[in-house]
C-alpha positions in Angstrom: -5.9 18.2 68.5 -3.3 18.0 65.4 -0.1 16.8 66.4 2.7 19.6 66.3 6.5 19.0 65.8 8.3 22.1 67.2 11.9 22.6 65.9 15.2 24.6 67.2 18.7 25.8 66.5 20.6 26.6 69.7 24.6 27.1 69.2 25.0 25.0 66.0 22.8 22.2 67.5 19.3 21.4 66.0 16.4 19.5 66.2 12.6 18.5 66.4 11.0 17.5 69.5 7.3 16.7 69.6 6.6 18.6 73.1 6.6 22.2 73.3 7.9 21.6 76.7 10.9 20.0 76.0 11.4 22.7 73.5 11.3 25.7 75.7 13.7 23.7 77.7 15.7 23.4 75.1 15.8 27.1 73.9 14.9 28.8 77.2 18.0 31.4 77.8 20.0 30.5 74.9 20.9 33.8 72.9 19.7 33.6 69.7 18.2 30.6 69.7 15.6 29.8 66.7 12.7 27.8 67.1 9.4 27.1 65.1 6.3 25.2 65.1 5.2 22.6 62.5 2.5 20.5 61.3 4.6 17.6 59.7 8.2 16.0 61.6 9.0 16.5 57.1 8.7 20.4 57.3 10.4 21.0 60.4 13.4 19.3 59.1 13.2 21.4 55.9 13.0 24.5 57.7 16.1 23.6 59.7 18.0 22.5 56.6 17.1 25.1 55.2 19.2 27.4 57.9 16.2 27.7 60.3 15.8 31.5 58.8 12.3 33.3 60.0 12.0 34.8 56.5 11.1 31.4 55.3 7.7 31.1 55.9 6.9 27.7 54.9 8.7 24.8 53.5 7.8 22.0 51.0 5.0 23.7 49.5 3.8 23.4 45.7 4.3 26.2 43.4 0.9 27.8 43.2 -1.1 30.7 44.0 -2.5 30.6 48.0 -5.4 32.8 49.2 -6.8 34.0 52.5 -8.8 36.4 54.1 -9.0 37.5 57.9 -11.1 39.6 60.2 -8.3 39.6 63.5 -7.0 43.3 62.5 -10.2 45.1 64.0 -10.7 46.7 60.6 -12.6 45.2 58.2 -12.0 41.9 56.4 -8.2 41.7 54.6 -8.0 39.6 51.7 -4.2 37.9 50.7 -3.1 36.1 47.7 0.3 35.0 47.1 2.7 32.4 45.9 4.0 29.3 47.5 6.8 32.0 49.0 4.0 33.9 50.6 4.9 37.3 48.1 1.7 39.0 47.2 0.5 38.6 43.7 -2.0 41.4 45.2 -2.4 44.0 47.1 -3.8 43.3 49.9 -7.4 44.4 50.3 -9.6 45.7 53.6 -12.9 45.7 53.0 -15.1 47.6 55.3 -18.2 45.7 55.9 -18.7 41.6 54.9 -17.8 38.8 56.5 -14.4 36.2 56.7 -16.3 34.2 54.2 -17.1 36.7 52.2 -13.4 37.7 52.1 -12.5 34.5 51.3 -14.9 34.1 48.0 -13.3 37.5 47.1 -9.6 36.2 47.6 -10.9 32.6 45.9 -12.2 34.7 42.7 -8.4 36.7 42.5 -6.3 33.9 42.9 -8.4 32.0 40.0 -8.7 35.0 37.9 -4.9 35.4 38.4 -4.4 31.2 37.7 -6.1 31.8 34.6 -3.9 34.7 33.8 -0.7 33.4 34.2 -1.6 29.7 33.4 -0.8 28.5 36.9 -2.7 25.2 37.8 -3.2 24.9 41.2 -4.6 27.3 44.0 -4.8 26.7 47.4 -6.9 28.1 50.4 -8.2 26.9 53.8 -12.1 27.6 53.4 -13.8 24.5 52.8 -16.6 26.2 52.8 -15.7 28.3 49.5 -13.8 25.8 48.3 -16.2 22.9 48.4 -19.8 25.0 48.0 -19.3 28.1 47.3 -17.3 28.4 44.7 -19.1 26.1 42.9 -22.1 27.7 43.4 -23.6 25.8 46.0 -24.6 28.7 48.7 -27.9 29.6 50.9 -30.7 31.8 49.2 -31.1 33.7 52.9 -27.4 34.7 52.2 -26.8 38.9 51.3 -27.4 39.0 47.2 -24.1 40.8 47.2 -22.6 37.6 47.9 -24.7 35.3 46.1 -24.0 37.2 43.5 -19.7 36.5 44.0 -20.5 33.2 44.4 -21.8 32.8 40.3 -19.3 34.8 39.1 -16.6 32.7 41.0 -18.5 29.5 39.7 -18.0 30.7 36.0 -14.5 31.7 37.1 -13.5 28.6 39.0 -15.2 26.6 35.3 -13.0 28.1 33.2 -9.5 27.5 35.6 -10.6 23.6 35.7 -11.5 23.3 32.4 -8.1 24.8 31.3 -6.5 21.7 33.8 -6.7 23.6 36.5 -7.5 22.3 40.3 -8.2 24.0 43.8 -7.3 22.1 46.6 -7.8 23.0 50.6 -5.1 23.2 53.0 -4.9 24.0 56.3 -4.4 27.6 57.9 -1.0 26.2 59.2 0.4 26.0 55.8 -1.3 28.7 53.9 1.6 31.7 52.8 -1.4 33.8 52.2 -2.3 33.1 56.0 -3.1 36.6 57.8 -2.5 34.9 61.3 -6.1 35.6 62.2 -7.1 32.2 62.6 -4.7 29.4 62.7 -5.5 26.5 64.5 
């Protein structure tokens, strides 16, 4: 299990602790006490500095276009990409049938095609799957052709980004903006 730094701001006092415990303890009946949880001691402190405001959804990110795609609503598949500041570049997208992997090619191929656009050149997303195999074209023949099929077009599309300088790294679902909340861990 990752280690987790959990910060707070009760009554103009702050701080990170590494326990959730001794968190609670902390912030437990204090009226409008903040608190948050972090992967790194580093982005817990920025998030305090920072005035330990909710709105800030992450902290010490590079500039970049994020992507994600999540099955938790009940409703289909959503599909999210956004900046570093977690504001859509576009709409968000259910899709009715597919799976999370499937949403994630999908989201992979927008935020390239959008990279490419604007001449960003980085993208981020937490499927290592699409990411490493995928996306580059490496995918099961048994797979639906509807997706073998998204997986050569995003190939051609992820050639192009890198050959332009571009690079798309993996991150974890902790630290994605375009994070639906369906699967953290």
């Amino acid at each position: 299990m990752k280690k987790k730094y959990y910060a707070y701001f009760v009554n103009g006092s702050k701080g990170v602790t590494e326990s959730w415990d001794e968190c609670r303890e902390i912030v437990s009946g204090a009226q409008g006490a903040k608190f948050k949880s972090f992967e790194s001691l580093n982005d817990a402190e920025l998030w305090l500095e920072a005035g330990a405001d909710y709105k800030i959804k992450h902290v010490g990110l590079k500039d970049g276009i994020y992507f994600d795609a999540g099955t938790g609503a009940g409703k289909g598949v959503e599909v999210n990409v956004t900046n570093e500041k977690g504001e859509g570049l576009r709409a968000k997208q259910l899709l009715k049938g597919g799976t999370n992997n499937f949403g994630e090619l999908l989201a992979c191929k927008y935020a390239l095609q959008i990279a490419l656009k604007t001449g960003v050149k980085e993208v981020f997303g937490d499927s290592r799957l699409v990411i490493d195999y995928w996306s580059k074209g490496y995918i099961k023949k048994e797979l639906p052709k509807e997706t073998i099929d998204l997986a050569m077009e995003v190939k051609k599309i992820r050639y192009e980004f890198e050959k332009a300088g571009g690079k798309i790294e993996q991150i974890s679902g902790g630290k994605n903006p375009a994070d639906l909340g369906f699967h953290r861990g």
